[in-house]
C-alpha positions in Angstrom: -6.5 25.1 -3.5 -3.0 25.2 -1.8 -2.4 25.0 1.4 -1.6 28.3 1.7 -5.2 29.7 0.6 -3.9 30.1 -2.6 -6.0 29.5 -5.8 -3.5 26.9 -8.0 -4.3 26.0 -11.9 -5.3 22.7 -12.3 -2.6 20.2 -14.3 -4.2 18.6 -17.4 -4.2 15.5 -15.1 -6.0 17.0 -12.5 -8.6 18.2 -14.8 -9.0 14.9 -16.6 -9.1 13.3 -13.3 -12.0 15.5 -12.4 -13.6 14.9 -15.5 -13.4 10.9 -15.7 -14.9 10.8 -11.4 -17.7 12.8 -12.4 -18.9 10.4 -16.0 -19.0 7.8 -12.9 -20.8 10.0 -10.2 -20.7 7.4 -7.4 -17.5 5.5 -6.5 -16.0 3.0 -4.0 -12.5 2.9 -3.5 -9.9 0.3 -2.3 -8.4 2.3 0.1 -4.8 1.3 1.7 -4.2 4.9 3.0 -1.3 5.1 1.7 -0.5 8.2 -0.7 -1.7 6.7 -4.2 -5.5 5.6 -2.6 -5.8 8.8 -0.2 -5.2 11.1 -2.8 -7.7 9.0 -4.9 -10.2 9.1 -1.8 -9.5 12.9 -0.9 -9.9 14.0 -4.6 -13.4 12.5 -5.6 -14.6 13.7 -2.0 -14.1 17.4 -3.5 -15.8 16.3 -6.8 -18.2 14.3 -6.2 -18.8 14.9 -2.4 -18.7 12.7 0.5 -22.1 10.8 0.2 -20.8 9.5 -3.2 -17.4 8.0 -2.2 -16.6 4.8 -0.4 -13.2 4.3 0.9 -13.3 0.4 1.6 -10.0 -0.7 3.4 -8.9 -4.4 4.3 -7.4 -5.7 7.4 -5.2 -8.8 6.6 -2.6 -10.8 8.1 -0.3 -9.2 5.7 -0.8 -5.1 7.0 0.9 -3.8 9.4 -1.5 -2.6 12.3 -0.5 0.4 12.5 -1.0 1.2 8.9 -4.6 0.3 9.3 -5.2 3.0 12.3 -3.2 5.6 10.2 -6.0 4.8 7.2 -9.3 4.8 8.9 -7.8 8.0 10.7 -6.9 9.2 7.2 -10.4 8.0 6.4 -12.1 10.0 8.9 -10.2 13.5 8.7 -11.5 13.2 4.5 -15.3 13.2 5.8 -15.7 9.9 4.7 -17.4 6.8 5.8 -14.7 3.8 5.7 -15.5 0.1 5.8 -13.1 -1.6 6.9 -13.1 -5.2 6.5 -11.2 -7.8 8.4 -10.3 -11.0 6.7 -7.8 -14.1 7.2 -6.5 -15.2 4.0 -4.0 -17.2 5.5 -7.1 -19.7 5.2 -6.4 -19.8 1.4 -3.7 -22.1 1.1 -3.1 -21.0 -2.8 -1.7 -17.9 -1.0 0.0 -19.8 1.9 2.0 -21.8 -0.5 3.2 -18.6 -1.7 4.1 -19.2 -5.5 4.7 -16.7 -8.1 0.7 -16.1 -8.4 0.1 -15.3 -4.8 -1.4 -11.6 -5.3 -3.1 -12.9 -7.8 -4.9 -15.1 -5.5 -4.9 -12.7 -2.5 -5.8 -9.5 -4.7 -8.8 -11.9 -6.5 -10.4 -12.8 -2.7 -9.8 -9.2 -1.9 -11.2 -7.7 -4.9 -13.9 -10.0 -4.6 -14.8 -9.3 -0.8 -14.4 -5.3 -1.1 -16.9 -5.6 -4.4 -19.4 -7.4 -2.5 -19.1 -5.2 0.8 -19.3 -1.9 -1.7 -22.7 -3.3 -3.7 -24.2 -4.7 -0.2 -23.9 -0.7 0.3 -25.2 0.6 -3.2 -21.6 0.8 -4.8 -21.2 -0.9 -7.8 -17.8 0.5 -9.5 -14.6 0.0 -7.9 -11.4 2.1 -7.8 -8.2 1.5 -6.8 -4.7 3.7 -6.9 -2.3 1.7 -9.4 -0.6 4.1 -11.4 1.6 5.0 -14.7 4.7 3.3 -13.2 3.4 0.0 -11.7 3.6 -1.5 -15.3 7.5 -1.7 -14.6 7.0 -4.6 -11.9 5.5 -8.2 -11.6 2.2 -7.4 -10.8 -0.5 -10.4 -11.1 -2.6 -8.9 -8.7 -3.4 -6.2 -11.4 -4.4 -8.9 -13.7 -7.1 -10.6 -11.1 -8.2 -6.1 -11.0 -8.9 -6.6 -14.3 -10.5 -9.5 -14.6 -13.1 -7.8 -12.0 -13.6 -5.1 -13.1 -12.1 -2.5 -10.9 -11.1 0.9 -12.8 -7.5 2.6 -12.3 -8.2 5.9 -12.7 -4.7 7.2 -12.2 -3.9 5.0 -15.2 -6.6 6.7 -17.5 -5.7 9.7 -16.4 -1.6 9.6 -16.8 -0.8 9.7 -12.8 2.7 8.4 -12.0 4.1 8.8 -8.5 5.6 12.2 -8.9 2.5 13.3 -10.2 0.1 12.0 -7.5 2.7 13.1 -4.4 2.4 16.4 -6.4 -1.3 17.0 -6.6 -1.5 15.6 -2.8 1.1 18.0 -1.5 -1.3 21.0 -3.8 -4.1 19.6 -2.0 -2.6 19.8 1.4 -2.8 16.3 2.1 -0.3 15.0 4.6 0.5 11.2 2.8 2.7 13.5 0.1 5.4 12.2 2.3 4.4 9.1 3.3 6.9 6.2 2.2 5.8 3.9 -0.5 4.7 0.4 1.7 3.8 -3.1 0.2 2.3 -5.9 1.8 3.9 -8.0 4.3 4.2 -11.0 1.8 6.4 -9.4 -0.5 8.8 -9.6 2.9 9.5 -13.4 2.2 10.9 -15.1 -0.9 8.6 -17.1 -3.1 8.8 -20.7 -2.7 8.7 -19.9 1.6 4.7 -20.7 2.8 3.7 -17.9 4.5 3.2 -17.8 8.0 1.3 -15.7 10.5 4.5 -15.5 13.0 6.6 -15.1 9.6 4.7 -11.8 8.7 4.1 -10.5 12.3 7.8 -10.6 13.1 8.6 -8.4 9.9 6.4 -5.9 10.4 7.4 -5.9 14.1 10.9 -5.4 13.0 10.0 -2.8 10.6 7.7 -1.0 12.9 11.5 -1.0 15.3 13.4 0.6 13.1 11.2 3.1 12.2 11.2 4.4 15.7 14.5 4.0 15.0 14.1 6.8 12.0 14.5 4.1 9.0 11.5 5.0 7.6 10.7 3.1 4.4 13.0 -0.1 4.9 12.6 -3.3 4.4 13.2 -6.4 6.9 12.8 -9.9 4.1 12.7 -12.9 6.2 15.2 -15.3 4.5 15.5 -19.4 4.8 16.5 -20.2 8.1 14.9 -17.4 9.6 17.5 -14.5 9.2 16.3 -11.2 8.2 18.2 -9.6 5.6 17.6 -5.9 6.0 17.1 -3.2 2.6 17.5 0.4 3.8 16.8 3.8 1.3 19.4 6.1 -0.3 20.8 8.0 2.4 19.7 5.3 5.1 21.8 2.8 3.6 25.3 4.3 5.0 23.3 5.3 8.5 22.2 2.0 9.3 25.7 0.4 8.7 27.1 2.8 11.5 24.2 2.0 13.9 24.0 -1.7 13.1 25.2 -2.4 17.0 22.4 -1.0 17.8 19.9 -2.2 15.1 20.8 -5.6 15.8 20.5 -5.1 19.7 16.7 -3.5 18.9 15.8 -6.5 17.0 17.1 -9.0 19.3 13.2 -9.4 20.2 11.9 -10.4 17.2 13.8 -13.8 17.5 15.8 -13.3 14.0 18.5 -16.4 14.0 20.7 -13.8 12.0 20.7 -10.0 11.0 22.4 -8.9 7.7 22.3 -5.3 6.3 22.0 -5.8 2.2 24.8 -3.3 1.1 22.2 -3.1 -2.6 19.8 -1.6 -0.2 16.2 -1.1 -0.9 15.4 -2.9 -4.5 11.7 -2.9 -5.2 10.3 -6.7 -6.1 13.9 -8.1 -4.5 11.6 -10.8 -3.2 9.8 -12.3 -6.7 11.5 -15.2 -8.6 9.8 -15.1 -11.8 
């Protein structure tokens, strides 16, 4: 139903959607809160009802704290009952030396964690919210989803970004907007071990310049401690007349240098493969 009270036809992937949730019947869900894994979340609520659905969502040194109080708030206005598990993988030093195979070592320990938390609460299949277009990037944490098991739905079911802001915004779900977001990791270059002052001053800065209304940059954390900033579309040619005052804003986060990338936001700008 729209927002509006008004009865909408389902899309054919809306119906196969519905269709593939209820062969399963009883589902947990990696659950970032972002759009992809609150649509995912909101959509086998109204299928399968709330008992049946567990959004599971991870606290790591890589999220952004604020991300985590907008999902379990997300969570909670849904009707469902969240885990949320807290976990230090800057313990693991394959994902501290940060190589080409990090999220495949952080997605495997994560996978891992969230399957054992789900069956420890009578879930045994696992969901998560990778769509059509996430073949198009290096992606070896989908590899280490694979290899346990955990179902992509959206794949199955022919879901690609338009699609799934689409069917949120029919289902009145607020994250239709929300900007895509990507662990803090993907921040630094590989080759650069990962640090937990590293990642906390990029999400600091990025939580700044949204304030600032940049919503959806980017702030990558370069040798030598300069942060090289992406902005989106329209953003780029804002931020260039406000970079006075984007550099004075930063000035906190203890950046040796601030540079606006006139490429602007480039998904995966990060990987060296």
């Amino acid at each position: 139903m729209a927002p509006g009270g008004k009865t909408l036809t389902p899309l054919p992937e809306e119906k196969a959607l519905s269709a593939y949730l209820k062969r399963l019947g009883h589902v947990a869900i990696a659950f970032s809160g972002g759009c992809d894994s609150t649509l995912l979340t909101a959509f086998a609520i109204r299928e399968l009802g709330a008992e049946h659905v567990l959004p599971v969502h991870v606290s790591i040194p890589m999220t952004i704290e604020q991300e985590t109080r907008e999902a379990l708030r997300f969570a909670e206005h849904l009707g469902a009952r969240c885990l949320n598990l807290k976990l230090d993988v800057l313990q693991l030093p394959e994902i501290v030396r940060n190589d080409k195979w990090r999220c495949y070592h952080c997605k495997k320990y994560l996978f891992t964690e969230i399957l054992r938390a789900a069956a420890e609460n009578g879930f045994r299949t696992l969901l998560d919210g990778a769509n059509v277009d996430d073949s198009g990037d290096w992606r070896p944490g989908a590899r280490a989803a694979d290899e346990l098991g955990v179902l992509h739905p959206f794949v199955e079911c022919g879901f690609g970004k338009r699609r799934i802001r689409l069917v949120s915004r029919r289902m009145g779900l607020a994250s239709w907007t929300m900007p895509a977001a990507a662990c803090l990791a993907s921040r630094i270059p590989t080759g650069i071990p990962l640090t937990r002052e590293m990642l906390h001053r990029c999400g600091e800065a990025e939580s700044i310049l949204a304030r600032l209304g940049f919503s959806g940059c980017r702030v990558r954390c370069l040798e030598g401690n300069c942060a090289s900033l992406e902005f989106r579309g329209p953003a780029l040619s804002r931020a260039f007349r406000l970079r006075k005052t984007i550099e004075e804003s930063l000035a906190p986060c203890g950046f040796s240098a601030i540079l606006l990338d006139p490429a602007g936001y480039r998904r995966g700008s990060m990987n060296k493969l």
